[in-house]
DRENDO-1510 file (C-alpha; in Angstrom, 1 decimal, always signed):
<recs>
REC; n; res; u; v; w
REC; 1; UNK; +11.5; +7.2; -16.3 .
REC; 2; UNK; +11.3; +3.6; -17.0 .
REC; 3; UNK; +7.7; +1.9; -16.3 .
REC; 4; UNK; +8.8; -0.4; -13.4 .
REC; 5; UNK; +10.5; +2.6; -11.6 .
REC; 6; UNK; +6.8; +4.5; -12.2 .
REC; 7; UNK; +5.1; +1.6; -10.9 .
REC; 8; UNK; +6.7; +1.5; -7.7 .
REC; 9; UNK; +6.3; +4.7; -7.5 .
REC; 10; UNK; +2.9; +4.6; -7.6 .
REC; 11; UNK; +2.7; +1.8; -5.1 .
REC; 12; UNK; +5.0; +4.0; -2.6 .
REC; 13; UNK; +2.7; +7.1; -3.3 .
REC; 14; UNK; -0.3; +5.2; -2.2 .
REC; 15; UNK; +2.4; +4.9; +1.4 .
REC; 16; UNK; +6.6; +20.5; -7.8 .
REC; 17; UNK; +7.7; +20.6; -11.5 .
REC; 18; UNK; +8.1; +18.8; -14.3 .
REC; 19; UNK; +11.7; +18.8; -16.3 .
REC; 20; UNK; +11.3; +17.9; -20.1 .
REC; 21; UNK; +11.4; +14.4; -21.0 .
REC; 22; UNK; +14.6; +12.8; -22.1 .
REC; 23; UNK; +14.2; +9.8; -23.7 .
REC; 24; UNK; +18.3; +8.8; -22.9 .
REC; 25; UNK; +16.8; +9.1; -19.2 .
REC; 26; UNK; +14.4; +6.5; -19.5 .
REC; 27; UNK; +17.4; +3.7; -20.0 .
REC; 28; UNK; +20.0; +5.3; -18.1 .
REC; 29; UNK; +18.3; +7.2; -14.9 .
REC; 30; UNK; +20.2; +7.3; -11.6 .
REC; 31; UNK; +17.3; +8.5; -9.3 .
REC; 32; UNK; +17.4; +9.1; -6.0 .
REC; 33; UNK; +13.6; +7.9; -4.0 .
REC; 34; UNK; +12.1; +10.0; -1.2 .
REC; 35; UNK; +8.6; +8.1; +0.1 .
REC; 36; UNK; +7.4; +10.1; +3.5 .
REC; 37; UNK; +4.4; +11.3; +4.8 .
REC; 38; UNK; +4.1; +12.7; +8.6 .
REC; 39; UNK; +0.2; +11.9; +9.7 .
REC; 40; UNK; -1.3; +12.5; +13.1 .
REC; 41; UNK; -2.5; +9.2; +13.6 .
REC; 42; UNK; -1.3; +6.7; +16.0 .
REC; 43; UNK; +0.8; +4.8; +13.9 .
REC; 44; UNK; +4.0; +3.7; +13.3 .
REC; 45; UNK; +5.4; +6.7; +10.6 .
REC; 46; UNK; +8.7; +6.0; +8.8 .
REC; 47; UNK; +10.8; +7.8; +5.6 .
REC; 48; UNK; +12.0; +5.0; +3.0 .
REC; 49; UNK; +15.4; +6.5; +0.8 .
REC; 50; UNK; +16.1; +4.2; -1.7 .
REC; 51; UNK; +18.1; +4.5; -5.2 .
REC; 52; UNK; +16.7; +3.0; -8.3 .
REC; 53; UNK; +19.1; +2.9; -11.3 .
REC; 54; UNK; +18.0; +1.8; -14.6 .
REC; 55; UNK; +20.0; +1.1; -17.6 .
REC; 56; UNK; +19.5; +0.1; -21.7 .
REC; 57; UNK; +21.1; -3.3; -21.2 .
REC; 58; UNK; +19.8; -4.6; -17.6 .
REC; 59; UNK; +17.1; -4.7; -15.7 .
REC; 60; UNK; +16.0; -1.3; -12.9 .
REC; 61; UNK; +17.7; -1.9; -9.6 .
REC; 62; UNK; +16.3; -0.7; -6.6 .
REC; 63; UNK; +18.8; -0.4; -3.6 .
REC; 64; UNK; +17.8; +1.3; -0.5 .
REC; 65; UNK; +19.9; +4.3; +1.0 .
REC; 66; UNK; +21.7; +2.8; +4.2 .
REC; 67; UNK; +23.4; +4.7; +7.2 .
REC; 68; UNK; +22.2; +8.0; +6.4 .
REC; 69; UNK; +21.4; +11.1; +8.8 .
REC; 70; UNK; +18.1; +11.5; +8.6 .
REC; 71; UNK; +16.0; +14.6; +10.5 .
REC; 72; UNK; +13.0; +15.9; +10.9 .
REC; 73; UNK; +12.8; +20.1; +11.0 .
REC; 74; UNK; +9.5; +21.0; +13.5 .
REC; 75; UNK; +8.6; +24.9; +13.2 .
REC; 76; UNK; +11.9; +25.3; +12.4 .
REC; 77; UNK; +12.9; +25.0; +16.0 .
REC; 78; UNK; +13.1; +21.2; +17.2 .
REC; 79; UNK; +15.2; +18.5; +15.5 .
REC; 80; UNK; +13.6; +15.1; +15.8 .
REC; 81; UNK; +16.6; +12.1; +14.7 .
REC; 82; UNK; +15.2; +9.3; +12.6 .
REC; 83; UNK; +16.8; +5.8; +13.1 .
REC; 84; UNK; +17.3; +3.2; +10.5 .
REC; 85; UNK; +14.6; +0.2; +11.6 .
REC; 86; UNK; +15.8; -1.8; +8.2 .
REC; 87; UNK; +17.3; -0.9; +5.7 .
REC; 88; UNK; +16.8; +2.1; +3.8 .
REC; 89; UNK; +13.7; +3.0; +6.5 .
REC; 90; UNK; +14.3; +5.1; +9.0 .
REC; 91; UNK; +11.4; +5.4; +11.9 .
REC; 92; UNK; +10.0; +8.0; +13.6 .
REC; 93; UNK; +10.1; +8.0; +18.0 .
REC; 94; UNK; +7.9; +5.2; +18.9 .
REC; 95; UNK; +5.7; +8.5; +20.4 .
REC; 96; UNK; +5.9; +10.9; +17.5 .
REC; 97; UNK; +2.7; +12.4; +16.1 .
REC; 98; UNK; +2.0; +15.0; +14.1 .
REC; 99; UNK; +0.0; +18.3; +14.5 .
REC; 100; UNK; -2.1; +20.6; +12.8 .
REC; 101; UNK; -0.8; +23.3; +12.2 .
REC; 102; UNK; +2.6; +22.7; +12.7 .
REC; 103; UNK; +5.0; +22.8; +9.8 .
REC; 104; UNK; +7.9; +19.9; +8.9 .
REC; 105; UNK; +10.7; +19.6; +7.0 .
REC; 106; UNK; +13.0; +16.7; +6.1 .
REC; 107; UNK; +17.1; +16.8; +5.6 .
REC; 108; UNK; +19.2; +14.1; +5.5 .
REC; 109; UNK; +22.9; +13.4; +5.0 .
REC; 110; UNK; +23.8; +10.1; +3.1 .
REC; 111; UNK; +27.1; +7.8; +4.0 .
REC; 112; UNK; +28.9; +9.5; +0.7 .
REC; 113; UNK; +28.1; +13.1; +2.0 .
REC; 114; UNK; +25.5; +14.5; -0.3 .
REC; 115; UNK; +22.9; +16.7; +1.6 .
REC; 116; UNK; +19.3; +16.8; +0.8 .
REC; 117; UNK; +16.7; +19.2; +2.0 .
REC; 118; UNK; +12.4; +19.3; +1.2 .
REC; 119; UNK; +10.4; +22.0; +1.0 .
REC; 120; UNK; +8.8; +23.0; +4.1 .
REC; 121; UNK; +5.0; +21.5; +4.4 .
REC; 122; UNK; +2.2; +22.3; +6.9 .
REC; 123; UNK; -0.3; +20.1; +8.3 .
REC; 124; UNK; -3.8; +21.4; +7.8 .
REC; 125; UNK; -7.0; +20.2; +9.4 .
REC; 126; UNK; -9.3; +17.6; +7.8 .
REC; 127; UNK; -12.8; +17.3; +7.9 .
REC; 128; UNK; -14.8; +13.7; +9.3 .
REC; 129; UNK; -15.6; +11.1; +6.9 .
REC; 130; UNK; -19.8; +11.3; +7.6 .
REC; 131; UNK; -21.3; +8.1; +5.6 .
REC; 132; UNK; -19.7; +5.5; +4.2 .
REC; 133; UNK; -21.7; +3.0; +1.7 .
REC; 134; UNK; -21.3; +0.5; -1.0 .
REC; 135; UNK; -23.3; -0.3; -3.8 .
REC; 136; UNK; -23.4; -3.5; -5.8 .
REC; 137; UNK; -22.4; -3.7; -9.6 .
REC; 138; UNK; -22.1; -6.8; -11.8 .
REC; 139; UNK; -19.5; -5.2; -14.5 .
REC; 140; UNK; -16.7; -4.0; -11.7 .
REC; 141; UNK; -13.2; -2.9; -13.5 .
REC; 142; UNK; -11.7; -6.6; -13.3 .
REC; 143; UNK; -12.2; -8.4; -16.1 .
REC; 144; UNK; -11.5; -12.6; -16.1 .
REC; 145; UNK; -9.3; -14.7; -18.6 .
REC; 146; UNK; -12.3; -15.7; -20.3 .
REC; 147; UNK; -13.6; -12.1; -20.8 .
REC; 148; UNK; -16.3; -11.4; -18.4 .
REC; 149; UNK; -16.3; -9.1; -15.3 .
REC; 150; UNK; -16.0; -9.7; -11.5 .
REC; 151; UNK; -18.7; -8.1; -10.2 .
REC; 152; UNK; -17.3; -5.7; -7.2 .
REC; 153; UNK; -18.9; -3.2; -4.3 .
REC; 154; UNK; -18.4; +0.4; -5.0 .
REC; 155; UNK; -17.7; +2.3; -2.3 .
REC; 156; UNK; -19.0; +6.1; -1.4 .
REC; 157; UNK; -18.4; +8.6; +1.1 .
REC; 158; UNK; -19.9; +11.9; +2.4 .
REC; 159; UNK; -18.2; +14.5; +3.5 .
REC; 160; UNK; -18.5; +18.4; +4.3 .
REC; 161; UNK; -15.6; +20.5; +2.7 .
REC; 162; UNK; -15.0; +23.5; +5.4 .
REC; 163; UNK; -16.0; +27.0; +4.1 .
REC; 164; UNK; -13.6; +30.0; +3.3 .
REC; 165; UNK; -10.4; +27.8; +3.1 .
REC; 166; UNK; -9.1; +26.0; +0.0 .
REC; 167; UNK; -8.8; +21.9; +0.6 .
REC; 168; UNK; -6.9; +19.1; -1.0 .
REC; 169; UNK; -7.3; +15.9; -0.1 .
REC; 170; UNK; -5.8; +12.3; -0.8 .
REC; 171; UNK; -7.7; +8.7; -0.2 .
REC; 172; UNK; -6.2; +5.8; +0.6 .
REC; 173; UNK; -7.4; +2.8; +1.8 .
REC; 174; UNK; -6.8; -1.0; +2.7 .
REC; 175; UNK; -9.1; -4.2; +3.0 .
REC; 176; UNK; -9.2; -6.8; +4.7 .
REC; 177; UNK; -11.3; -10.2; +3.0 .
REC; 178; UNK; -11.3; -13.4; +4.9 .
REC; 179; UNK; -8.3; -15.9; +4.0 .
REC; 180; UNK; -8.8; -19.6; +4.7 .
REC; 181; UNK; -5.7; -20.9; +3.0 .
REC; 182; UNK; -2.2; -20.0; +4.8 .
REC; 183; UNK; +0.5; -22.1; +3.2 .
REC; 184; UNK; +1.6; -24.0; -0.3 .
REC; 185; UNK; +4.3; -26.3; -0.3 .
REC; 186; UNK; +5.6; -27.2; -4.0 .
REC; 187; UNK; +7.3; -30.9; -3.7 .
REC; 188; UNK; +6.7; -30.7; -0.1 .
REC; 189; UNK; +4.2; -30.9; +3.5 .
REC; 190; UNK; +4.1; -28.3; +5.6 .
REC; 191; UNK; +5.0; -29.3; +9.4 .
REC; 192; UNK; +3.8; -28.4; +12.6 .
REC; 193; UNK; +4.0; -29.0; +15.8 .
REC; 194; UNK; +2.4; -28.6; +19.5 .
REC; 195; UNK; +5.0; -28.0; +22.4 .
REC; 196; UNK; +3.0; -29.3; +25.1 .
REC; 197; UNK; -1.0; -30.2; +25.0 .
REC; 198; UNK; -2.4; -30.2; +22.0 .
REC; 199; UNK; -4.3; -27.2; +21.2 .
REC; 200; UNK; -3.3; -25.5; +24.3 .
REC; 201; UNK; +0.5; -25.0; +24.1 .
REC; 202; UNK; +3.1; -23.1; +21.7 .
REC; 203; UNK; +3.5; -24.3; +18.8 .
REC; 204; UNK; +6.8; -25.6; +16.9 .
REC; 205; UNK; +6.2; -24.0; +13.1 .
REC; 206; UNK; +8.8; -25.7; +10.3 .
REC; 207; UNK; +7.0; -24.8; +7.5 .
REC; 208; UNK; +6.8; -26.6; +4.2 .
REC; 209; UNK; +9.8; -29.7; +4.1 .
REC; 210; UNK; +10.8; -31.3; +1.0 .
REC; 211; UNK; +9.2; -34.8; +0.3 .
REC; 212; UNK; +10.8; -36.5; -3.2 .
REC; 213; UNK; +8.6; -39.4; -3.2 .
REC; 214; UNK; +6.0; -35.9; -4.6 .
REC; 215; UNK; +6.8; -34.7; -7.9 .
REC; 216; UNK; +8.1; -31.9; -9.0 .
REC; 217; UNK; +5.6; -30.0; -9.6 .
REC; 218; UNK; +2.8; -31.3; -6.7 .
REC; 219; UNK; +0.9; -28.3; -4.7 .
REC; 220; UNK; -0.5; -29.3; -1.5 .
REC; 221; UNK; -2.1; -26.2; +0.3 .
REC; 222; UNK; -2.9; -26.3; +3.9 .
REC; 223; UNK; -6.5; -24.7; +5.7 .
REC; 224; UNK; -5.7; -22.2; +8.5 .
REC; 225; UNK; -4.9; -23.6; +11.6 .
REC; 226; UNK; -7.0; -19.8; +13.2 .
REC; 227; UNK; -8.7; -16.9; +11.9 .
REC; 228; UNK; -6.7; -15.1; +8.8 .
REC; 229; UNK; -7.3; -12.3; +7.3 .
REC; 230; UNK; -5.2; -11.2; +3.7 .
REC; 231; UNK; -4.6; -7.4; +3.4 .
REC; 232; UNK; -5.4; -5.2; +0.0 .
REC; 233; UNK; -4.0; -1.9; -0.2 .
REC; 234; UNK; -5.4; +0.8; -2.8 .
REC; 235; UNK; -2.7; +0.9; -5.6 .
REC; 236; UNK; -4.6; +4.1; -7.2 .
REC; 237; UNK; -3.8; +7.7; -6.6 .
REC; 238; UNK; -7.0; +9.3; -5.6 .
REC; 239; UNK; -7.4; +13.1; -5.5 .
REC; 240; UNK; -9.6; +16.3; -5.1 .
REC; 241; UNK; -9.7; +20.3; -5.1 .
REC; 242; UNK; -12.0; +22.4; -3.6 .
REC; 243; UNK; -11.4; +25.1; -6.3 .
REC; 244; UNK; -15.2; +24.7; -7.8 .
REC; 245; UNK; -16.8; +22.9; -4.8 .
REC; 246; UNK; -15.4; +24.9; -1.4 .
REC; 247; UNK; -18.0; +25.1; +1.5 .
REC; 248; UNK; -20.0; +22.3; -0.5 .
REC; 249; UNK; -21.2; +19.3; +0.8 .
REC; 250; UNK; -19.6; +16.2; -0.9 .
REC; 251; UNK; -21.9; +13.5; -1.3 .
REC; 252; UNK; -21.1; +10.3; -3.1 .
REC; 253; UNK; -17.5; +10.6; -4.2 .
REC; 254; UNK; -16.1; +7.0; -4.7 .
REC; 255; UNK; -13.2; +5.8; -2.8 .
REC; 256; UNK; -12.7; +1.8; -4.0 .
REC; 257; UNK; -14.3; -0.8; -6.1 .
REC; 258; UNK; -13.4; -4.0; -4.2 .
REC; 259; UNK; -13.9; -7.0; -6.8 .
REC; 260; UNK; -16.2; -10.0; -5.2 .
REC; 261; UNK; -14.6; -13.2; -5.3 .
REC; 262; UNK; -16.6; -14.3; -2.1 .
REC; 263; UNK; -19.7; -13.5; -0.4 .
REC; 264; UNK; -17.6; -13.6; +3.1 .
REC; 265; UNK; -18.2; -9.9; +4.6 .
REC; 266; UNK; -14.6; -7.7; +4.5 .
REC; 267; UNK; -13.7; -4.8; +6.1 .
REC; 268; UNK; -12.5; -1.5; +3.9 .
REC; 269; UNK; -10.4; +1.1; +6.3 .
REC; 270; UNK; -10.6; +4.3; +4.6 .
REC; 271; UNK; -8.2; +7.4; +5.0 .
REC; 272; UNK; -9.0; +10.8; +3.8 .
REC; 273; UNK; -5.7; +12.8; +4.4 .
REC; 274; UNK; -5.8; +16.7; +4.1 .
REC; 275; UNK; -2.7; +17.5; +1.9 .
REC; 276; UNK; -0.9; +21.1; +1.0 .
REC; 277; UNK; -1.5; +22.7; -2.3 .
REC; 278; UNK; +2.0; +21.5; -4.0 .
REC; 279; UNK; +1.6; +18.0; -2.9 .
REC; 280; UNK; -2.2; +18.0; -4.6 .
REC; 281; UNK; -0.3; +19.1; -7.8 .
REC; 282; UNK; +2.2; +16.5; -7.3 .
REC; 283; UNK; +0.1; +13.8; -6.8 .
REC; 284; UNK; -2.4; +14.7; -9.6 .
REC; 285; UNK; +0.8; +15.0; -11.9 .
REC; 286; UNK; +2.0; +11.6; -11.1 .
REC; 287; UNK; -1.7; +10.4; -11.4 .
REC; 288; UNK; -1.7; +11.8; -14.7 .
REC; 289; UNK; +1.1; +10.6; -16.3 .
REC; 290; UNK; +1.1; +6.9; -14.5 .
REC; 291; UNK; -3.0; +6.3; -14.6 .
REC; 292; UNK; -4.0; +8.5; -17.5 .
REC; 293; UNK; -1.7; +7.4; -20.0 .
REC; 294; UNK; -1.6; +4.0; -22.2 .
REC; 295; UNK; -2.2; +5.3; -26.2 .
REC; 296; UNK; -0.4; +5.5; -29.0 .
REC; 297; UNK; -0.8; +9.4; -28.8 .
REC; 298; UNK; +0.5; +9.6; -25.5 .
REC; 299; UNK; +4.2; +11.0; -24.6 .
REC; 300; UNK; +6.2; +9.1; -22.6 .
REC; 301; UNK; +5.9; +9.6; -18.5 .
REC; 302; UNK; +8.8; +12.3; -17.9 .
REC; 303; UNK; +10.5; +12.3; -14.5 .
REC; 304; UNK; +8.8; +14.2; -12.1 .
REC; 305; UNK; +10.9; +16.5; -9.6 .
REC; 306; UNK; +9.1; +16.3; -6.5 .
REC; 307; UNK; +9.7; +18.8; -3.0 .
REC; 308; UNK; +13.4; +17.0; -2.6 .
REC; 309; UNK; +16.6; +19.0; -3.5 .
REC; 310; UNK; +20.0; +17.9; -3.5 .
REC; 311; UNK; +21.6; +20.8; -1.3 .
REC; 312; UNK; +25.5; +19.4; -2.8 .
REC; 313; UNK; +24.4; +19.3; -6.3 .
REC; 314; UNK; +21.1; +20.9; -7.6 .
REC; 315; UNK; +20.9; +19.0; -10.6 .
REC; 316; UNK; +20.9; +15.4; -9.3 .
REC; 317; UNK; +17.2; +13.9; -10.4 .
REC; 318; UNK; +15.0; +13.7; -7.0 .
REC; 319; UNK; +11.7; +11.8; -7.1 .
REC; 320; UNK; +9.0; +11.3; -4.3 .
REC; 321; UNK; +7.5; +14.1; -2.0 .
REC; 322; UNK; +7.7; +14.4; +1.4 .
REC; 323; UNK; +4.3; +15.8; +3.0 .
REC; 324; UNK; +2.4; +16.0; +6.1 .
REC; 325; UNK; -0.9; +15.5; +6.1 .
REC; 326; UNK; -3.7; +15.3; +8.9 .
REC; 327; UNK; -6.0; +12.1; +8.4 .
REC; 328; UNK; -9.9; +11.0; +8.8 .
REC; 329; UNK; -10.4; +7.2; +9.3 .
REC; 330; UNK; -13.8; +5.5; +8.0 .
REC; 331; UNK; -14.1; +1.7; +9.3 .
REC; 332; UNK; -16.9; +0.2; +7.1 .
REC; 333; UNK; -18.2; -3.4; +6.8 .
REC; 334; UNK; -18.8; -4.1; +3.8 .
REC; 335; UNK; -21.6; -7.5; +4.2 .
REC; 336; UNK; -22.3; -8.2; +1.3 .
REC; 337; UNK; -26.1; -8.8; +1.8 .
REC; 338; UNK; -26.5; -7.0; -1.4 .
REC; 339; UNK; -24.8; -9.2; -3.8 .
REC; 340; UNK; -26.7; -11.3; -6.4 .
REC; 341; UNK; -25.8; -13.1; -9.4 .
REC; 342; UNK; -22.1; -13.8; -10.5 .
REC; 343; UNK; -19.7; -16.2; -9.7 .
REC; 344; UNK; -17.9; -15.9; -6.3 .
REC; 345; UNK; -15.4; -19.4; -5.7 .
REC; 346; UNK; -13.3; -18.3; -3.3 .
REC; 347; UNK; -10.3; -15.6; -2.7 .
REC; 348; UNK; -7.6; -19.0; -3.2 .
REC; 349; UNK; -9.5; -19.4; -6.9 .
REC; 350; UNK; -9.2; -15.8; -7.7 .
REC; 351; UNK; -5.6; -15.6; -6.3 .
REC; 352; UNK; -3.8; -18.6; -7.5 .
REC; 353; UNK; -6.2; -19.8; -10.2 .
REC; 354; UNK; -6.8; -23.3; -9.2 .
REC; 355; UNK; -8.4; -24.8; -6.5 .
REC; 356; UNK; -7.1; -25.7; -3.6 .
REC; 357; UNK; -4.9; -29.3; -3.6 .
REC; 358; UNK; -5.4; -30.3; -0.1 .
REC; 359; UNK; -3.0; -32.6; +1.6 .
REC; 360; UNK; -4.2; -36.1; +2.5 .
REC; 361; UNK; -2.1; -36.1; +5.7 .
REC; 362; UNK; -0.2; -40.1; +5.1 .
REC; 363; UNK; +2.9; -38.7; +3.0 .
REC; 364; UNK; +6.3; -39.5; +4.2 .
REC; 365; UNK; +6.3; -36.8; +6.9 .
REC; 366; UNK; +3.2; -37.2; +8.5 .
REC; 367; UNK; +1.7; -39.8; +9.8 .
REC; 368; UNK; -1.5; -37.5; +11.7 .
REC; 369; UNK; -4.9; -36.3; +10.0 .
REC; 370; UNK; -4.7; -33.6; +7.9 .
REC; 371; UNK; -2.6; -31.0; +8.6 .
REC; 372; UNK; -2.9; -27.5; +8.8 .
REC; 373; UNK; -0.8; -24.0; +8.6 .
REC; 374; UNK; -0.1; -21.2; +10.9 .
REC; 375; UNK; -1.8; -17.7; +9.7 .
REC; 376; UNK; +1.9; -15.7; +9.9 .
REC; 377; UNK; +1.6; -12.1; +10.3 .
REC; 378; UNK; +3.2; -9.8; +7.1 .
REC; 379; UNK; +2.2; -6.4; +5.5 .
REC; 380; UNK; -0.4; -8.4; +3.2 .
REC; 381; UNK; -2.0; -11.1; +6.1 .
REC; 382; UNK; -2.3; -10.7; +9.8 .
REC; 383; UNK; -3.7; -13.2; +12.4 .
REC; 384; UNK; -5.3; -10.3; +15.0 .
REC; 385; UNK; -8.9; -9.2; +14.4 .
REC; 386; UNK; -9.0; -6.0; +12.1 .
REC; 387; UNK; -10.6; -3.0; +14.3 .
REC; 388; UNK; -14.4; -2.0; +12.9 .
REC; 389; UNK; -14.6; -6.3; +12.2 .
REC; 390; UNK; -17.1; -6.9; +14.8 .
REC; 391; UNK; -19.3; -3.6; +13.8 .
</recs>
């Protein structure tokens, strides 16, 4: 499998067996993408299909599934329908939740007529996340142009494993550092304006305009007109067996090792889900092969079958597991009160590698002070205050 189609992969993961590796499958792989996990947390839950096609003489394309029939098997009695929010995502009822105990399966049907079916997986209970710390360390795993490393806050949970029951579990997590700079605008100003009082009514949000009296190649960046915060999500796969350790109490096992580019506090939500015993060896697999690997002796990743059949044609290459998995949620501030040393110049620096260019506010466009830029709301920035902030 080529590395791009890993890498996604891996990012979607972070949302079995293993055939032989074929080196004619690594230039010419036709691989249909299942990325689903059913939690029992009060979010919005979703299955992405997608087809990624990768070939010796162009580039992988990626190209979600649209219009399929897609269902959810509960207990092997109740059918719950999936609708396609965007596409190649199809969303759960705005009420579903999942349950321990209770056991899933996905099928779906796509436009063409091919019939897919996962294994069957059953939520278990997790145990409570009981501390949560950091600890600060000048050598963190980020290393700058010029060679020397960003100094970062490791961070550690507690936990007891329940006795008399074998466990798996998979972290996850996502962080959110304070962003004061919402817009660039390349050979442009960004524009905005107030409907009604200044300050008090809604607003009329352009976005950057084109100014040629600016060359070509002019930044301006504009402050943010309210709070911000950026989002980080963990991009490694991050997993654990009871197998030598059940009934033991866990104590400092390391979730994240957030990189300090400021000494503004952030806010780390972690997630430890309790997954089945085939989706711990899928995960760890996929781990292996994408995170482990990197040396001359090492054999290329191989395409890894996940819990996804083709029902129509057996043989058809599946990737992606479909799990469910019951989740604990650790909100921890991470203040920063124990950082010393190192050089910390801003989240804009460390992102964009240059200093903010910040628009005098007398261009062609504007004729006010110096403007500024609406925080807008993505997957990787929002503009509402995280839950835990204020803890």
């Amino acid at each position: 499998m080529s590395k791009p189609i890993l890498l996604l992969l891996l990012t979607w993961l972070v949302l079995g067996c293993v055939s032989a590796y074929d080196p004619e499958l690594s230039f010419n792989a036709d691989l249909v993408v299942v990325n689903g996990m059913i939690t029992d947390l009060a979010d919005a839950q979703t299955i992405s299909l997608t087809r990624s096609r990768s070939q010796r003489d162009s580039a992988d394309v990626v190209t979600p599934i649209r219009r399929a029939q897609v269902d959810i098997q509960v207990n092997e009695t109740t059918t719950v329908r999936l609708t396609e929010s965007q596409p190649g995502v199809y969303a759960f009822p705005a009420d579903f939740r999942g349950k321990v105990g209770s056991r899933y399966q996905l099928r779906f049907t796509t436009e063409e007529g091919d019939s897919y079916a996962s294994t069957v997986e059953t939520m278990t209970a997790v145990p409570a996340i009981q501390r949560t710390y950091d600890q600060f360390t000048l050598t963190g795993p980020i290393v700058r142009a010029d060679g020397t490393p960003v100094p970062a806050n490791d961070v550690y949970i507690d936990f007891q494993d329940p006795a008399g029951t074998r466990n798996f579990y998979l972290w996850r997590w996502r962080l959110y550092e304070t962003q004061l700079w919402c817009a660039t605008c390349k050979q442009g100003r960004y524009l905005i304006r107030d409907i009604g009082p200044v300050g008090a009514g809604p607003l009329d949000v352009v976005g950057c305009v084109p100014d040629q009296s600016l060359g070509y190649s002019n930044l301006y960046d504009y402050a943010c007109r309210g709070q911000c915060w950026d989002i980080f999500y963990s991009s490694v796969i991050d997993t654990f067996s009871d197998v030598y350790t059940n009934g033991q109490s866990q104590v400092g096992h390391k979730v994240a090792s957030i990189p300090i580019y400021q000494l503004d506090p952030a806010l780390i939500v972690i997630e430890q889900l309790s997954i089945s015993a085939d989706a711990y060896r899928y995960y760890k697999l996929f781990a292996d092969q994408v995170q482990n690997t990197g040396t001359l002796a090492d054999s290329p990743p191989a395409p890894i079958a996940g819990n996804v059949k083709n029902i129509t044609n057996p043989q058809e290459n599946v990737v992606g597991y479909f799990t469910a998995a019951s989740v604990a949620i650790s909100r921890y501030k991470i203040k920063r009160q124990n950082v010393v040393g190192g050089r910390y110049q801003g989240l804009f620096l460390a992102q964009t590698g240059r200093l903010p260019n910040v628009d005098p506010g007398n261009g062609s466009i504007f004729g006010q002070g110096i403007p500024s830029a609406v925080c807008v709301p993505s997957a990787t920035r929002t503009d509402l205050l995280p839950e835990g902030w204020n803890q």
